[in-house]
N, C-alpha and C positions, 0 to 999 in steps of 0.2 A: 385507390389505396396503394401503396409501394409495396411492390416487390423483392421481398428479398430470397426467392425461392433458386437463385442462382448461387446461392450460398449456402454451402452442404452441411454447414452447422443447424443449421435449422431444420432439418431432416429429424436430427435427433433431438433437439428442442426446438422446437416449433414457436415463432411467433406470432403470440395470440394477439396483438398491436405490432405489426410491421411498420409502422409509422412514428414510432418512438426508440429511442435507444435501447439494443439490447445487449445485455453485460452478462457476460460467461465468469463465474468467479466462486468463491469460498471463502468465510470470513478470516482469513489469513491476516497476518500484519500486509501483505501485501496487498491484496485482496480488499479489504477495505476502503484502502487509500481511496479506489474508485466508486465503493457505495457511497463511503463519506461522501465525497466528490461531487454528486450526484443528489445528493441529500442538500448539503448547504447550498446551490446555485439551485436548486430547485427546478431541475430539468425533467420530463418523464420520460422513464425508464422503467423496462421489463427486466425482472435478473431471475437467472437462470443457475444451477446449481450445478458445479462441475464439482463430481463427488472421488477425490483423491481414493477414496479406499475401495473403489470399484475400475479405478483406473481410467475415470473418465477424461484424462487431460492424454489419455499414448492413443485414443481409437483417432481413426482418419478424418472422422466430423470436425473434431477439437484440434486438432492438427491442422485442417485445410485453414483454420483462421489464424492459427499461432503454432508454425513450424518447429518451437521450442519449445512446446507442452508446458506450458506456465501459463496459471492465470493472475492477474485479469487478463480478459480480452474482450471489447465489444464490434458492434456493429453501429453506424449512427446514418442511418436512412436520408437524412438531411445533412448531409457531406460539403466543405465548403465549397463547391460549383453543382450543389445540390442535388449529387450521383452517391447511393449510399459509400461510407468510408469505414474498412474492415480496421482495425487495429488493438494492435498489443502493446508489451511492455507497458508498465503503472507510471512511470516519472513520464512518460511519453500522453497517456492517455489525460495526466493530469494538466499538462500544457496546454491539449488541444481542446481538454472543457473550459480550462481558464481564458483562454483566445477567443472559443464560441462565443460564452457568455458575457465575457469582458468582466469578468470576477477575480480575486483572490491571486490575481497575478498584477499589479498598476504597474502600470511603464516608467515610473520613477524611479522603481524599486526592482526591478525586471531582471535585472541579474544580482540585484544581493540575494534577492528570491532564489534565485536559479542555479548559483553556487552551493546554496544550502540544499536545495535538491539533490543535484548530485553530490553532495558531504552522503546524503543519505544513500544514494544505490549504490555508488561507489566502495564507501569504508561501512556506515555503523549498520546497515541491514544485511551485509553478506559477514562481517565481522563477530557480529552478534545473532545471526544462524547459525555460522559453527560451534562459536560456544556453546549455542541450546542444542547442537549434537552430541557435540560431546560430552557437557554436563548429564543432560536429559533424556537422550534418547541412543541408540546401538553405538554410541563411541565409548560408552563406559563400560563395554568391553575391552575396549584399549588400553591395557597395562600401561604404554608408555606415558608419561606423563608432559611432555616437550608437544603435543599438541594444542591441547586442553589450554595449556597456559600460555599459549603462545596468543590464542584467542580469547583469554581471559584477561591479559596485559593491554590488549590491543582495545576491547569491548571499555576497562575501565581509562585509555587514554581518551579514546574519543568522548565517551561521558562526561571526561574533563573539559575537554576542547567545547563539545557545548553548553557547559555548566557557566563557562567563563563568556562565553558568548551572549547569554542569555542575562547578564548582572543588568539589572536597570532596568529588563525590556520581558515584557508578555509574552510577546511571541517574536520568533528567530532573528526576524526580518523587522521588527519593529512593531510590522500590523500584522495582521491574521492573514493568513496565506498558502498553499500549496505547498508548501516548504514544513510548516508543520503538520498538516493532514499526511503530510510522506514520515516524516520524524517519527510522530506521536505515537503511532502506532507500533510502532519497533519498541519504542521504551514502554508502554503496557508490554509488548509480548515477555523481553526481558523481566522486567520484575513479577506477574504475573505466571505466566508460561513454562520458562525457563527457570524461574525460582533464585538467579545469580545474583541476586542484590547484596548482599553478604558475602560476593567474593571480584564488587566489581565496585566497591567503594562509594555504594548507594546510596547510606548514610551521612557520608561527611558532604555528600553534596549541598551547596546552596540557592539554586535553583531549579533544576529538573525535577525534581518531587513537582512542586508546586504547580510548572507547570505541563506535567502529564494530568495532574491534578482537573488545570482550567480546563484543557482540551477536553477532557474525559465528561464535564461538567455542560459542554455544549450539546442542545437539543438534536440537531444534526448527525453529532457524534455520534451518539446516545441510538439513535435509531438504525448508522449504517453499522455500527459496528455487528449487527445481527443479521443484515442483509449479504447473500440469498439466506435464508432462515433453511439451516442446516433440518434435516427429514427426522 
C-alpha cells in the first residue's frame, strides 16, 4: 500500500486510502474547481476538510503542502514517474488532472482553453472577490467609495468580455472543458454569494445566465459543489 506518512498533512488528516488522491479543500468558488474536477473525470479521491473558521489552512500540517495557506491542495500517490506528487494552486491542479486523464483539456483546443483559464485566475476571480469584500463582507465599513467601485466596474467589464465570448457557443472554449469548471464557479459565487448582480449588469446579459445555468445543471457539478461536505 503507498505511503504517504512522510507528509505531515496527514498527521492531521489521516489517510484512510493512501492510494487514491487526497484533496485538502472547502466548498469555495475556488475550491470546487477541484471536487468538480474530480467528479466529472471520475478519479477516486478522498477529500478532507480544511475548516477556514478554526484556521485550518495557518497550522504547519496545511502549510507543509501549500506555503500560501490556500486551498485546494492535494496529494496524488500515483505521480507522473509514479513517486506521490504534492500540489497546490486550482488552475494548476486542474491541468494536471486534465493531462492525467487525458479529459476536458484536447490538444486542439489546448490553449484557447488555457487562455480562458487564466482570464479566470488572473482578472474575474481575484476581481470579483473584492467586490464580495467590499459589497458583502468588512469593506462596508469603508466610507470611501473609490474602492468598491473601482471593483464593481471591473467585475461588470469582464462579465462583458465573457458574455461577448460566449455568443453561439455552450461553453467558453467551444466544448466543455477546464476553463469553465474554473469560470462557473466564480459566476454562482457572484450572483449567489455576493448578491451583485444588480450592480454588475446581470440582467442585460445575453449569455452568462444561461450558462452558469447549464453548468450548474451537470450531475458532476451538482455533487462537487458540496464536496468536502462542510460539518
Amino acid at each position: 500500500m503507498t505511503d504517504l506518512s512522510s507528509f505531515p498533512i496527514t498527521s492531521r488528516w489521516p489517510a484512510h486510502d493512501p492510494s487514491i488522491i487526497q484533496l485538502y479543500s472547502l466548498p469555495t468558488p475556488n475550491g470546487v474547481k477541484v471536487s468538480i474536477m474530480l467528479e466529472e473525470t471520475g478519479l477516486a479521491y478522498e477529500p478532507h476538510l480544511v475548516r477556514f473558521d478554526a484556521n485550518d489552512q495557518m497550522t504547519p500540517e496545511f502549510l507543509s503542502l501549500n506555503p500560501n495557506n490556500k486551498i485546494p491542495a492535494i496529494i496524488d500517490p500515483n505521480g507522473p514517474d509514479g513517486a506521490p506528487l504534492p500540489l497546490f494552486e486550482s488552475g494548476a491542479i486542474l491541468i494536471y488532472l486534465a493531462e492525467k486523464t487525458g479529459q476536458l483539456l484536447p490538444e486542439a483546443k489546448r490553449y484557447e482553453i488555457l487562455q480562458w483559464l487564466m482570464f479566470q485566475m488572473g482578472g474575474l476571480g481575484p476581481m470579483f472577490g473584492q467586490l464580495g469584500y467590499f459589497h458583502k463582507f468588512a469593506g462596508r465599513e469603508i466610507e470611501d467609495p473609490r474602492p468598491k467601485e473601482r471593483y464593481r466596474a471591473e467585475a461588470e467589464r469582464l462579465l462583458k468580455v465573457l458574455d461577448g465570448a460566449l455568443d453561439g457557443r455552450e461553453w467558453i472554449a467551444g466544448e466543455y472543458s477546464i476553463a469553465d469548471i474554473a469560470i462557473a464557479p466564480w459566476l454562482r459565487t457572484l450572483r449567489d454569494m455576493y448578491q451583485v448582480t444588480d450592480l454588475t449588469g446581470w440582467g442585460k446579459l445575453a449569455n452568462v445566465p444561461a450558462y452558469l445555468d447549464r453548468f450548474l445543471a451537470r450531475p458532476a457539478v451538482q455533487r462537487g459543489l458540496n464536496i468536502p461536505a462542510r460539518d
